[in-house]
C-alpha positions in Angstrom: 40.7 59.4 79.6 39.1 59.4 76.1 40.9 57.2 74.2 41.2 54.9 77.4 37.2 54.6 76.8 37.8 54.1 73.3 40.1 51.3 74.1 37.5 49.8 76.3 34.8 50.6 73.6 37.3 48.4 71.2 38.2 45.5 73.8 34.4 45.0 74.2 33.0 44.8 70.8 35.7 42.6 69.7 35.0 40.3 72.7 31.2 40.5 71.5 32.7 39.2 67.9 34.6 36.6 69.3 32.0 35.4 71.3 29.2 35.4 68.6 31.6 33.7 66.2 33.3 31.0 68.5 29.9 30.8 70.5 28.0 29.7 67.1 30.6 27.9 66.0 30.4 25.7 68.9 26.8 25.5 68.5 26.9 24.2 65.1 29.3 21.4 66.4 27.1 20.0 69.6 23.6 20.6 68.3 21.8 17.9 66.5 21.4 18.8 63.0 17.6 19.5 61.8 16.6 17.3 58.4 13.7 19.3 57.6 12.4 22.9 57.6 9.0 23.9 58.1 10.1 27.6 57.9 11.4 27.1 54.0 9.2 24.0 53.7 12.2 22.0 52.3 15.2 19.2 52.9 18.1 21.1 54.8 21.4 20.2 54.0 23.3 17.7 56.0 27.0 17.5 57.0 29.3 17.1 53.8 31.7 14.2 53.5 35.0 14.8 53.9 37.0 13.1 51.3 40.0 13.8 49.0 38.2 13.1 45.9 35.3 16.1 48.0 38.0 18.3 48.4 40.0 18.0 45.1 36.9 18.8 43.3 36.0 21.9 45.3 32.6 19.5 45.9 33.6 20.1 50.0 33.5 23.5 50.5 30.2 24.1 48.5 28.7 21.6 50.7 30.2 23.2 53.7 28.7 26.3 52.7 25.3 24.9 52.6 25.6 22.8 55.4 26.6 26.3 57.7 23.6 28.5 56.3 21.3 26.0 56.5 22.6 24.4 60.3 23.2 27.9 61.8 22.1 28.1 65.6 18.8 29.8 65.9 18.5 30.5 62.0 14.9 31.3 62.3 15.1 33.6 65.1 18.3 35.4 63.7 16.4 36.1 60.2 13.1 36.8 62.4 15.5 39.6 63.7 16.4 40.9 60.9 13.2 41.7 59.3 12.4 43.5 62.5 15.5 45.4 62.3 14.6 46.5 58.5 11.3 47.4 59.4 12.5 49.8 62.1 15.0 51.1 59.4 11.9 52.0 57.6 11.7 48.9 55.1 9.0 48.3 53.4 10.6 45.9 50.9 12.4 42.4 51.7 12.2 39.5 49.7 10.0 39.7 46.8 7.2 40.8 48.9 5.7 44.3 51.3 5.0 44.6 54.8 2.1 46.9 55.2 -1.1 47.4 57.6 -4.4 45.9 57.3 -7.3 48.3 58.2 -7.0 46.8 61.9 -3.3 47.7 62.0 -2.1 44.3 61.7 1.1 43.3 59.5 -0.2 42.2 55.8 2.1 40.5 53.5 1.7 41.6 50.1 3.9 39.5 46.7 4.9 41.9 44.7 3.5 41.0 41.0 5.5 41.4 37.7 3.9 41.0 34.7 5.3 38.8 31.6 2.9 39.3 28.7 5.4 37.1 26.7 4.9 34.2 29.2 1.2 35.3 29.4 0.4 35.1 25.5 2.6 31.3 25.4 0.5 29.9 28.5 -3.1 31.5 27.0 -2.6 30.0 23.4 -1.8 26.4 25.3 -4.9 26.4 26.5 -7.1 27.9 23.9 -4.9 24.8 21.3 -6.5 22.8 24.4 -10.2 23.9 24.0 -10.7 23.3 20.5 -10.1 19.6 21.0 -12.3 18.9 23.4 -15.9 19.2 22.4 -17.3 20.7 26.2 -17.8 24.1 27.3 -14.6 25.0 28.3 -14.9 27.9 31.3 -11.3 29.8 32.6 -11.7 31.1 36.3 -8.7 33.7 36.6 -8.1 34.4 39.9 -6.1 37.7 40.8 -3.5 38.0 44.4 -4.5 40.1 47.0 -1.9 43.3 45.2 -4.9 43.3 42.6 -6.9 45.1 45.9 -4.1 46.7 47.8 -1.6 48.8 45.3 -3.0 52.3 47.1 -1.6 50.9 50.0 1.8 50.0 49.2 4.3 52.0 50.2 5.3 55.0 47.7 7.1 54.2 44.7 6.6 50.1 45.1 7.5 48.4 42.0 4.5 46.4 41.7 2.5 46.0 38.2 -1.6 46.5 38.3 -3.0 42.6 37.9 -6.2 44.2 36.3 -4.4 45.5 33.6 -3.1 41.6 33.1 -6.7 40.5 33.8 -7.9 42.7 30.7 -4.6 41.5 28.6 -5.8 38.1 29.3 -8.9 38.8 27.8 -8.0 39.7 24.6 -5.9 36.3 24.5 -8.4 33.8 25.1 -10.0 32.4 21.9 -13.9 32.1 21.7 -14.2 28.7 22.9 -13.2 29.7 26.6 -15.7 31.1 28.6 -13.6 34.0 30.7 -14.2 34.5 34.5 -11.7 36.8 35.7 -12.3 36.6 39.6 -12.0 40.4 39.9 -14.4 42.1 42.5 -13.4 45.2 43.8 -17.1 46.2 45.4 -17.1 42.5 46.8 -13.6 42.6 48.2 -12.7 42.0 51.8 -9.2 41.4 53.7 -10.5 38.0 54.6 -10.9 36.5 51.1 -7.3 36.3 51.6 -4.4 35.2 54.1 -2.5 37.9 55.4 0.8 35.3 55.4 0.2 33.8 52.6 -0.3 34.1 48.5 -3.5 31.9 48.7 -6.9 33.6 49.2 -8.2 32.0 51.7 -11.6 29.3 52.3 -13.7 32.4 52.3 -12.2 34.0 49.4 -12.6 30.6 47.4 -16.6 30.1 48.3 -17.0 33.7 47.1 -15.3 33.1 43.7 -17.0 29.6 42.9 -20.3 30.9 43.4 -19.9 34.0 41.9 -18.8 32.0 39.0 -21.7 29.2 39.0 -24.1 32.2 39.2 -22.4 34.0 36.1 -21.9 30.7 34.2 -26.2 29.7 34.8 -25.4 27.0 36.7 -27.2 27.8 39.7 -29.7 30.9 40.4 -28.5 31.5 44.3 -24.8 31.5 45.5 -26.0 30.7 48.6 -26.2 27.1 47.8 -22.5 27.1 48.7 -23.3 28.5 51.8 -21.5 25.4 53.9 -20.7 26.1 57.6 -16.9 26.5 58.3 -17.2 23.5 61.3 -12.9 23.5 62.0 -10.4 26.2 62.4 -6.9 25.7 63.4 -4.8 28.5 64.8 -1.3 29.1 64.5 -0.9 29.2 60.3 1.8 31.0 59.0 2.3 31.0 55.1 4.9 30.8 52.2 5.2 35.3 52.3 5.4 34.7 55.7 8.6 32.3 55.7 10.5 35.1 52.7 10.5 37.9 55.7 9.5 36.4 58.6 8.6 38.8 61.6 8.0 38.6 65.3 4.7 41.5 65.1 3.0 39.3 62.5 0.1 37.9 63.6 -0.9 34.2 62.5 -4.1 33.8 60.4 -7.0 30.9 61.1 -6.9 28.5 58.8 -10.7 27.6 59.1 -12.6 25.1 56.6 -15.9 23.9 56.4 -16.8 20.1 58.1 -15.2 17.0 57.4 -19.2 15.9 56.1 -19.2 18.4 53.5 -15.4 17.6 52.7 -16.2 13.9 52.6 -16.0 11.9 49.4 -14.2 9.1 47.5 -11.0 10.6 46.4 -8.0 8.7 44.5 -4.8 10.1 43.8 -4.6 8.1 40.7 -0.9 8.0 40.2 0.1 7.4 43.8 -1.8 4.6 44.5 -3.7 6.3 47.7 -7.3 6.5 48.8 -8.8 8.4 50.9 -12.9 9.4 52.5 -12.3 12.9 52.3 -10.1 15.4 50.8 -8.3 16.8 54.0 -5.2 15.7 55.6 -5.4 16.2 59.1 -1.6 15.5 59.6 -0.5 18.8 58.0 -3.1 20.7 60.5 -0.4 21.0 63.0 2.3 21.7 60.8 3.5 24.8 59.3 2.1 24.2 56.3 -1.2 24.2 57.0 -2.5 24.8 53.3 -1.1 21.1 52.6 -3.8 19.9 54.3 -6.1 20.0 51.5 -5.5 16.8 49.5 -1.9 16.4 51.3 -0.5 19.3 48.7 -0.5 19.1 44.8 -0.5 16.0 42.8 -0.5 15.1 39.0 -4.4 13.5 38.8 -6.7 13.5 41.8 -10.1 11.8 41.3 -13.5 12.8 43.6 -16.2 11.3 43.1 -19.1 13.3 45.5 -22.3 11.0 45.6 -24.0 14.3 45.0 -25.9 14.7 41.6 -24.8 17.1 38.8 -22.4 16.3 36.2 -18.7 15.4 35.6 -16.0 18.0 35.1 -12.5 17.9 34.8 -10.5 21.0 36.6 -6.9 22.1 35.2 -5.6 23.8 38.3 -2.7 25.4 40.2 -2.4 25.4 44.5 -5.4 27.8 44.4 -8.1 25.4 43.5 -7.3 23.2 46.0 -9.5 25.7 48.3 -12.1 25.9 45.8 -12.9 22.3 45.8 -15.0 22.1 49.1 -17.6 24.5 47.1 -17.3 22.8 43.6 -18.1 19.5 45.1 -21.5 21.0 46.3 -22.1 21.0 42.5 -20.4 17.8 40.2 -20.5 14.1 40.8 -17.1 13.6 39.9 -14.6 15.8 39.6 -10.8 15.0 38.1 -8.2 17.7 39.1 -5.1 17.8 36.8 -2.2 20.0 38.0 0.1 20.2 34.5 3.4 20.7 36.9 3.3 17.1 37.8 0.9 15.5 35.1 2.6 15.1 31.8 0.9 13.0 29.5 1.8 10.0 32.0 -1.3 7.6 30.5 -2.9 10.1 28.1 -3.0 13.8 27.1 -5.4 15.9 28.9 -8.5 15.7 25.8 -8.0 11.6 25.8 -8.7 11.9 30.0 -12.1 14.3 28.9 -13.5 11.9 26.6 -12.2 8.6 29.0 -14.1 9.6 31.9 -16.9 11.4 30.2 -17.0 14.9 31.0 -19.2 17.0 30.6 -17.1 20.8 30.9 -14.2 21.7 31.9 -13.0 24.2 34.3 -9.3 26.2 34.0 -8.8 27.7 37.8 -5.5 29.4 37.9 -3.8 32.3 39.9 -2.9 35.0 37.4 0.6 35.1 39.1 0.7 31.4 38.1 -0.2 31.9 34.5 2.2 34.9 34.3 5.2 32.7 35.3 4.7 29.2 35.3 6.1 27.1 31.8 3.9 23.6 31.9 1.3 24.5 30.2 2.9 23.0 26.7 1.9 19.9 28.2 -1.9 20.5 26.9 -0.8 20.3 23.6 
């Protein structure tokens, strides 16, 4: 009678395997293929060519490959699954970032940081080579990721390096015509200056950080002044740690920014030809990637001019300061955002933009994570 069972145990798990196999296989064939994913936030592959010359040079399988992984039947749900399955394994770990609690018990994604004091020395003597050409105070706004607050609550034994130890490195880099502003505030801190699905800090977290850093910097007396009312909120935003281990407990954050008045301005995005009244993109509001709706994502050379008073400045920047820009527009007249990923040297070098428009300082606002890994920064010099 046992092995009968057993024999009934076998009969049904191979039908379960047949069925899964065949049953997605099928899928794959009848379903319409997706073109984009707003889980990865890319181009998915699309059904390879078949060919002799494809299949000589081994270029139909590869393609075949991608074109499975990326077309599977209910990817998203199936790797959605799996997260929750290593989480009840006890996994802390998946995908270059941790799962852990916020103090309300809700799931917290948390990029697990990896210092490169090699990449860090290269980037900070760029941009010190930088400052001494330009003849304007020259202020560096170092902003740390969320594992700067959290490391006593990872899980035991997490392989994740201290960013304030990389915050103090830093500041034995930087030459003395930076001004240093590493945006470091343990007292201050609070789970909502940053997304709990994403690597950004969030709106909050930026208005904090600029006016802690006008206040430092003497250029206003009262933070307060970028006290701007957060008018819009959209539900439903999922970030990029998010889409590495996605997970059916975590809980979307609000993506909230202040009112279209106060985001309102004359802003060019100088090498794509585009124009626009205010810096937010309302068609990325009900997308995935909600973040994108500040300028539309990152470009080369944005322009904003405010029709406030105060002076011109010119802002070096990564993803981050996109946030920060609501607040900083409360202070210039013109601002000119250069992200060194996609600006390099097209018209000029970055010192010939600072004495074109007339500038009067210049502000570096990077994520440290950024400066520890990215490699544009040669294109300052």
């Amino acid at each position: 009678m046992e092995k009968k069972h057993r024999r009934i145990a076998d009969i049904i798990m191979a039908a379960v395997f047949v069925i899964f196999v065949f049953g997605f296989g099928i899928a794959l064939l009848v379903k319409n293929d997706r073109e984009f994913s707003e889980m990865e936030n890319r181009n998915l592959a699309k059904k390879p060519e078949l060919s002799w010359d494809n299949i000589m040079e081994g270029k139909f399988t590869s393609e075949l490959e991608s074109y499975i992984s990326d077309q599977l039947f209910a990817k998203d749900a199936l790797v959605s699954a799996k997260t929750d399955l290593d989480r009840l394994l006890g996994k802390t770990y998946m995908n270059g970032v941790y799962l852990i609690k916020d103090s309300d018990g809700r799931l917290r994604y948390v990029q697990k940081y990896t210092e490169n004091r090699e990449q860090l020395a290269a980037n900070a003597a760029s941009l010190n080579e930088f400052a001494e050409k330009v003849n304007v105070p020259v202020d560096f706004m170092l902003v740390p990721n969320v594992s700067a607050y959290m490391l006593d609550k990872l899980p035991a034994g997490a392989d994740c390096d201290d960013q304030s130890e990389s915050l103090d490195y830093v500041k034995t880099l930087v030459g003395d015509k930076i001004n240093f502003y590493p945006m470091l505030d343990k007292d201050g801190f609070s789970e909502n200056l940053y997304f709990r699905t994403d690597h950004h800090w969030s709106f909050r977290g930026a208005q904090k950080a600029v006016g802690d850093y006008l206040v430092k910097s003497g250029q206003i007396s009262d933070a307060g002044k970028l006290d701007i009312p957060f008018g819009k909120t959209h539900e439903g935003f999922l970030g990029t740690l998010y889409s590495k281990a996605p997970s059916s407990f975590a809980e979307p954050d609000e993506f909230e920014f202040c009112t279209a008045e106060d985001a309102a301005a004359e802003v060019e995005w100088v090498n794509e030809g585009k124009k626009s009244d205010s810096i937010i993109d309302s068609s990325f509001l009900d997308k995935k990637d909600k973040y994108a709706a500040l300028f539309g994502g990152n470009f080369g050379q944005v322009r904003i001019k405010t029709g406030r008073e105060g002076g011109k400045v010119l802002v070096l920047k990564d993803s981050y300061a996109n946030a920060a820009m609501q607040f900083l527009m409360q202070q210039y007249s013109e601002i000119t955002m250069i992200d060194l990923r996609y600006y390099h040297m097209q018209e000029k070098d970055v010192s010939e933009l600072c004495s074109e428009y007339g500038v009067d300082r210049v502000i570096m606002l990077y994520n440290l994570d950024f400066l520890n890994e990215d490699r544009n920064f040669v294109w300052l010099t």
